[in-house]
C-alpha positions in Angstrom: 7.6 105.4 -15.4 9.7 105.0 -12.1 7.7 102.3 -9.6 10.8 102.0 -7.4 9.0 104.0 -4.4 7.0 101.8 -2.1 4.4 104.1 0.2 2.6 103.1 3.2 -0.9 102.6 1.4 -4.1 103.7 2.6 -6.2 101.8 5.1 -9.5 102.2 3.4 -10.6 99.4 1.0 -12.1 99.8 -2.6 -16.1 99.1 -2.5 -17.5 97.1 -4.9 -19.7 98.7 -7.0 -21.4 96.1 -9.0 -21.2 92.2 -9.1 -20.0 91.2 -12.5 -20.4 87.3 -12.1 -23.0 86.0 -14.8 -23.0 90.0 -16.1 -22.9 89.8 -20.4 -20.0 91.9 -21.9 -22.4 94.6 -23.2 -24.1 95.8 -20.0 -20.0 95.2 -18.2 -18.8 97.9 -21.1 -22.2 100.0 -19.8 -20.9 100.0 -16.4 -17.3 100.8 -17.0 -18.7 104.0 -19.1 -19.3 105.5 -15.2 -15.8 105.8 -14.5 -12.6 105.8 -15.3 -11.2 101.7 -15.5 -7.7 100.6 -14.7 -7.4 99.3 -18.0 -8.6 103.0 -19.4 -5.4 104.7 -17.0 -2.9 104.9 -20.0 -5.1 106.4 -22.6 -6.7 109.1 -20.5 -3.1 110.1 -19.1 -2.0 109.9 -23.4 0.4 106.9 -23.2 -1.6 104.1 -24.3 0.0 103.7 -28.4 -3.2 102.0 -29.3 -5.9 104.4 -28.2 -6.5 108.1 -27.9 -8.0 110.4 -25.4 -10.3 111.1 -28.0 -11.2 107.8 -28.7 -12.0 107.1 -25.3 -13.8 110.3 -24.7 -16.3 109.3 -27.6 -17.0 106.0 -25.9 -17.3 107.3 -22.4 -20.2 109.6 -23.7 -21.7 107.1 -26.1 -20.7 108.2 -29.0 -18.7 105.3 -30.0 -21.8 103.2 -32.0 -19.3 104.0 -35.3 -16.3 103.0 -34.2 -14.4 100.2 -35.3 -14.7 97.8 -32.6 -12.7 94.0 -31.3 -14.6 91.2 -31.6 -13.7 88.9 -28.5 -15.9 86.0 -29.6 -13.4 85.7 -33.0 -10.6 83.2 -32.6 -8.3 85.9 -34.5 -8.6 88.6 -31.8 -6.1 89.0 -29.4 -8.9 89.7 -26.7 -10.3 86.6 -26.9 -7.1 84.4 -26.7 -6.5 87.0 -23.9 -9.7 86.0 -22.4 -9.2 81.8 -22.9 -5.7 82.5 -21.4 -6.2 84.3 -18.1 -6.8 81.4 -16.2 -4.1 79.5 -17.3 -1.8 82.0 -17.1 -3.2 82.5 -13.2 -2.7 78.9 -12.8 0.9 78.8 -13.9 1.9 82.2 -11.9 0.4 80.1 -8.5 2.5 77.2 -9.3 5.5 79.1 -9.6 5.5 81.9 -7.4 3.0 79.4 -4.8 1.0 82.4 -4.2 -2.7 81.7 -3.7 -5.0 83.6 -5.7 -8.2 84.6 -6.1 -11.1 85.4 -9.2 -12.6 89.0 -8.2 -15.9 89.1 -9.8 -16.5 92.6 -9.6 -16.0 96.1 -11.0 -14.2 98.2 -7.9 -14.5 101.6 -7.2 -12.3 104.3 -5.0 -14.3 104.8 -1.6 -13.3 108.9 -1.4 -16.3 110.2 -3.3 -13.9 112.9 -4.8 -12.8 110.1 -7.1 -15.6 108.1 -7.4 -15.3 108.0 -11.2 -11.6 106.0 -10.6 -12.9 102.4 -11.2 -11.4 99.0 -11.7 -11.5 95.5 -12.0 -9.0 93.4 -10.9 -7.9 89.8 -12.5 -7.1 88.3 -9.3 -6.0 88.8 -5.9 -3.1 87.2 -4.2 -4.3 85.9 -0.7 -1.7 85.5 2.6 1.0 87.6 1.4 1.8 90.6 3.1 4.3 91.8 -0.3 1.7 91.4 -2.9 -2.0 91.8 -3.0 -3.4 91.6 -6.6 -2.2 89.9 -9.8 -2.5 91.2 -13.1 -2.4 88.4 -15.9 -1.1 89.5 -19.9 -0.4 87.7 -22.8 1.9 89.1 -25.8 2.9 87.6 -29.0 6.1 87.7 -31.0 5.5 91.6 -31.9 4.1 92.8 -28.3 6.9 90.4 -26.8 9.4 93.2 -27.6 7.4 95.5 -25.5 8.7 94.0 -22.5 12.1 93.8 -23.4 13.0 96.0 -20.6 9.7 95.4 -18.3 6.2 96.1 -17.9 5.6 99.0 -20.6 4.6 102.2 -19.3 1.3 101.8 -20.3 0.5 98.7 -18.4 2.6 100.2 -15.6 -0.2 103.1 -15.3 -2.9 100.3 -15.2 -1.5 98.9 -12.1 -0.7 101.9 -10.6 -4.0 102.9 -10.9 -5.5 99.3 -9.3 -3.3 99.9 -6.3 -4.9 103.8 -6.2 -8.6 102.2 -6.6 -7.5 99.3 -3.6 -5.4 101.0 -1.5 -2.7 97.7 -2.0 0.5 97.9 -1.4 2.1 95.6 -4.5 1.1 94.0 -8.0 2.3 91.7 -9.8 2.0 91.3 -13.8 2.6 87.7 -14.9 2.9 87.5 -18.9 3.1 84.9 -20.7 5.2 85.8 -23.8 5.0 83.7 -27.3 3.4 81.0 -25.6 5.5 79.3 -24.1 8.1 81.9 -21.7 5.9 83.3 -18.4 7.9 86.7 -16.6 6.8 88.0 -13.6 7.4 91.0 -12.7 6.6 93.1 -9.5 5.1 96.4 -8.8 5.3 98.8 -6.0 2.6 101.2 -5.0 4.5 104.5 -5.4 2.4 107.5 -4.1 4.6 110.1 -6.5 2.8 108.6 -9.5 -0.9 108.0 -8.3 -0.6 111.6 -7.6 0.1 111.9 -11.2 -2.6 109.8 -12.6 -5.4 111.6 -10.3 -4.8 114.6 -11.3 -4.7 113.5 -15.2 -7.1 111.1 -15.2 -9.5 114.1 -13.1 -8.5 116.2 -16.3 -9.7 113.8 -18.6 -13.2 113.0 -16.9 -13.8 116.5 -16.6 -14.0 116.7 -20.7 -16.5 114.0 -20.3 -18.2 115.5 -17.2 -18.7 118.5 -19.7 -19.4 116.9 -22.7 -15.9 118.4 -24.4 -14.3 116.5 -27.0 -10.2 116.7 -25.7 -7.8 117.8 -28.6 -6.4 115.3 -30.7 -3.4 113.7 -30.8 -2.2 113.4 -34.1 -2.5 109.4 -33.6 -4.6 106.5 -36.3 -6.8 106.3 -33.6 -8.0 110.0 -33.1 -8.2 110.3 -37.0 -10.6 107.6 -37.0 -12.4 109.0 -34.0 -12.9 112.8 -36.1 -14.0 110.5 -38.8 -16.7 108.8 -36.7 -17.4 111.9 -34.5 -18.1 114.2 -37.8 -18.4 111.5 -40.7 -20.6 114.1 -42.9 -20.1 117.6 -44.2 -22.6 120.2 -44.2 -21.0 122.4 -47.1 -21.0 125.7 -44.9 -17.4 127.7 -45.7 -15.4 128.7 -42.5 -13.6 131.5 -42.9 -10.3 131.3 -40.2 -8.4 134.0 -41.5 -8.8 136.3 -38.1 -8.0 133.5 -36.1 -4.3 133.4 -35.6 -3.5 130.0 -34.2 -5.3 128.2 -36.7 -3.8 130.5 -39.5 -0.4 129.3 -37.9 -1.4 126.3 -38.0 -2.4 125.7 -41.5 0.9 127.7 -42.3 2.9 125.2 -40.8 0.8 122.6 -41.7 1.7 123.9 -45.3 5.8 124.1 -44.6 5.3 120.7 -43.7 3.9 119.3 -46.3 6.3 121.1 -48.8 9.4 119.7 -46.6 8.0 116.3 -46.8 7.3 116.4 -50.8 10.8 117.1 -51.0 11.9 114.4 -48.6 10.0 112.2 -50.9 11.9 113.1 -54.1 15.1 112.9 -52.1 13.9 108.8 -51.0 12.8 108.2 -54.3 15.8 109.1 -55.8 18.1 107.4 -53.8 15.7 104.4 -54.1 16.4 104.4 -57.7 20.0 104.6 -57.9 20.5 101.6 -55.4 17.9 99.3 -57.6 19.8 100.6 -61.0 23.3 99.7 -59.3 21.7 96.5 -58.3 21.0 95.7 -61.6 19.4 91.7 -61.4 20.8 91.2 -58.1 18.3 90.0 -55.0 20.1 91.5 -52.5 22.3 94.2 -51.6 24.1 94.9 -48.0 25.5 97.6 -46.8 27.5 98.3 -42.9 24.5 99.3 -41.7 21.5 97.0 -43.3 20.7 95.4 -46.1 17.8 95.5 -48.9 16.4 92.7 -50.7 14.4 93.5 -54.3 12.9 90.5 -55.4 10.0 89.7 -57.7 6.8 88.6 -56.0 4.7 85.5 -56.9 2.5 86.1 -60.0 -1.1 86.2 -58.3 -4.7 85.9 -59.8 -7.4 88.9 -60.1 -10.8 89.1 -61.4 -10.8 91.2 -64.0 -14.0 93.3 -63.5 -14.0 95.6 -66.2 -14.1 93.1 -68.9 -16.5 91.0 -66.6 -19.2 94.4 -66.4 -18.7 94.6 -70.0 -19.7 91.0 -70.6 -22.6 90.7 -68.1 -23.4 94.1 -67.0 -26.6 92.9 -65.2 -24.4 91.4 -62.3 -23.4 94.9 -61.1 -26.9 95.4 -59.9 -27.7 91.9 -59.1 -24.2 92.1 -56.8 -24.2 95.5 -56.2 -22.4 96.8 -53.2 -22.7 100.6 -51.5 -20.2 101.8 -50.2 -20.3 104.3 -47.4 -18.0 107.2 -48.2 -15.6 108.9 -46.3 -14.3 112.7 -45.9 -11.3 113.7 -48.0 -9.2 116.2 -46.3 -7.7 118.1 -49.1 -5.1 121.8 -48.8 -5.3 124.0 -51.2 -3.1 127.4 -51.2 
């Protein structure tokens, strides 16, 4: 996403629609399910990798009680260390940059009532400085430190973007601190070219919710687990498709596809094979443009349950476990 343009902004301030100071996590979720939030900007435009439109759709309309969801009070989430870091990442981006900033305890809404549903909430702003106004504070570990490689990744891009829509500011900057111990920052223009963009996507998107319409899926883990939360039971009613002609093409391609990639399959297999047979008892292998390794794993330890049922058969109802099941998307031809 190009955020070389800088615009004149507009005059008119974001107004603050609720006070979030003291406000529990639960009823802050509640209130961002009225709008569309900065940090929602990437998924509802489809470039957020982790989320889908669908995804999001589901838990702007409530109907997200099933799905899998962070826990930010767990030590192994990346939201809470996210969360514990914020501060200290504000702290180290004032004592390098010496801006002054500022905590904004509250969720921000756009003051034309044409996109009253454009909502944000801001980590901080920068005070005294006319070339930035608001900072936006990340964390990334050794795999999401590769993301910004070349930058802030699109996806955070459109969350700023959209702050600067919601604010009328004229800059951002995004300070992350990457693997603990290397802080960037990087600076973001308000470019007019790409709010533009974002409105009329993100208006796209909350009209599906306005009207209660699931948007299509994307083909991503997310919006399969979504259809699976959304429809996690089958009624046993038969559809019969064959008069409609984009899903017949559909399924027909769907079929070609499935064929090409059985046979793709065979081909890797194969070519697996004769590399491990030519390897013989060798760990390693390389090659010009790689290498493979093929070495035994440690021996580990399992319970063996079958003989363990057979010996004390009582335990499986004294332990007994349901599990919920799950629909099996099967093709038959």
């Amino acid at each position: 996403m190009n955020t070389s343009r800088a615009i004149k902004p507009t005059t008119r301030s974001a107004l603050r629609l609720v006070s979030t100071k003291g406000m529990s996590r639960e009823d802050w979720l509640n209130v961002r399910k009225q709008g569309i939030g900065s940090s929602d900007a990437a998924t509802a435009v489809g470039l957020n990798p982790y989320q889908s439109a669908l995804e999001l759709w589901m838990i702007k309309t409530g109907r997200d009680q099933d799905l899998p969801k962070l826990d930010a009070d767990s030590m192994s989430s990346p939201l809470y260390w996210g969360n514990v870091l914020e501060p200290v990442v504000a702290e180290h981006y004032a004592r390098k940059t010496g801006n002054k900033v500022r905590r904004i305890n509250a969720v921000l809404q756009h003051p034309d009532p044409d996109k009253a549903w454009m909502l944000a909430n801001i980590d901080y702003t920068v005070a005294g400085n006319d070339d930035v106004q608001i900072l936006e504070c990340k964390t990334a570990g050794e795999f999401g430190a590769r993301l910004w490689r070349d930058g802030v990744p699109d996806y955070y891009q459109c969350q700023v973007q959209h702050q600067l829509a919601v604010t009328g500011k004229q800059a951002a900057d995004v300070c992350v601190l990457l693997c603990g111990q290397d802080l960037q920052v990087f600076r973001i223009e308000r470019d007019e070219d790409v709010i533009a963009q974002l409105i009329e996507l993100e208006r796209a998107f909350w009209h599906y919710v306005e009207t209660d319409t699931p948007p299509p899926a994307d083909g991503s883990d997310s919006a399969a687990t979504a259809l699976q939360s959304l429809f996690p039971r089958d009624s046993g009613a038969a559809l019969d498709f064959s008069e409609d002609a984009s899903l017949c093409g559909d399924f027909d391609e769907l079929l070609d596809l499935r064929d090409k990639l059985s046979r793709l399959g065979e081909r890797e297999a194969k070519l697996k094979q004769r590399i491990q047979q030519t390897m013989g008892d060798a760990s390693k292998a390389v090659f010009p443009n790689g290498e493979v390794s093929w070495k035994r794993s440690k021996d580990g330890t399992a319970l063996n349950t079958k003989r363990l049922l057979s010996d004390k058969p009582e335990l499986l109802t004294e332990y007994a476990l349901t599990k919920p099941g799950s629909r099996r998307f099967l093709v038959r031809t």
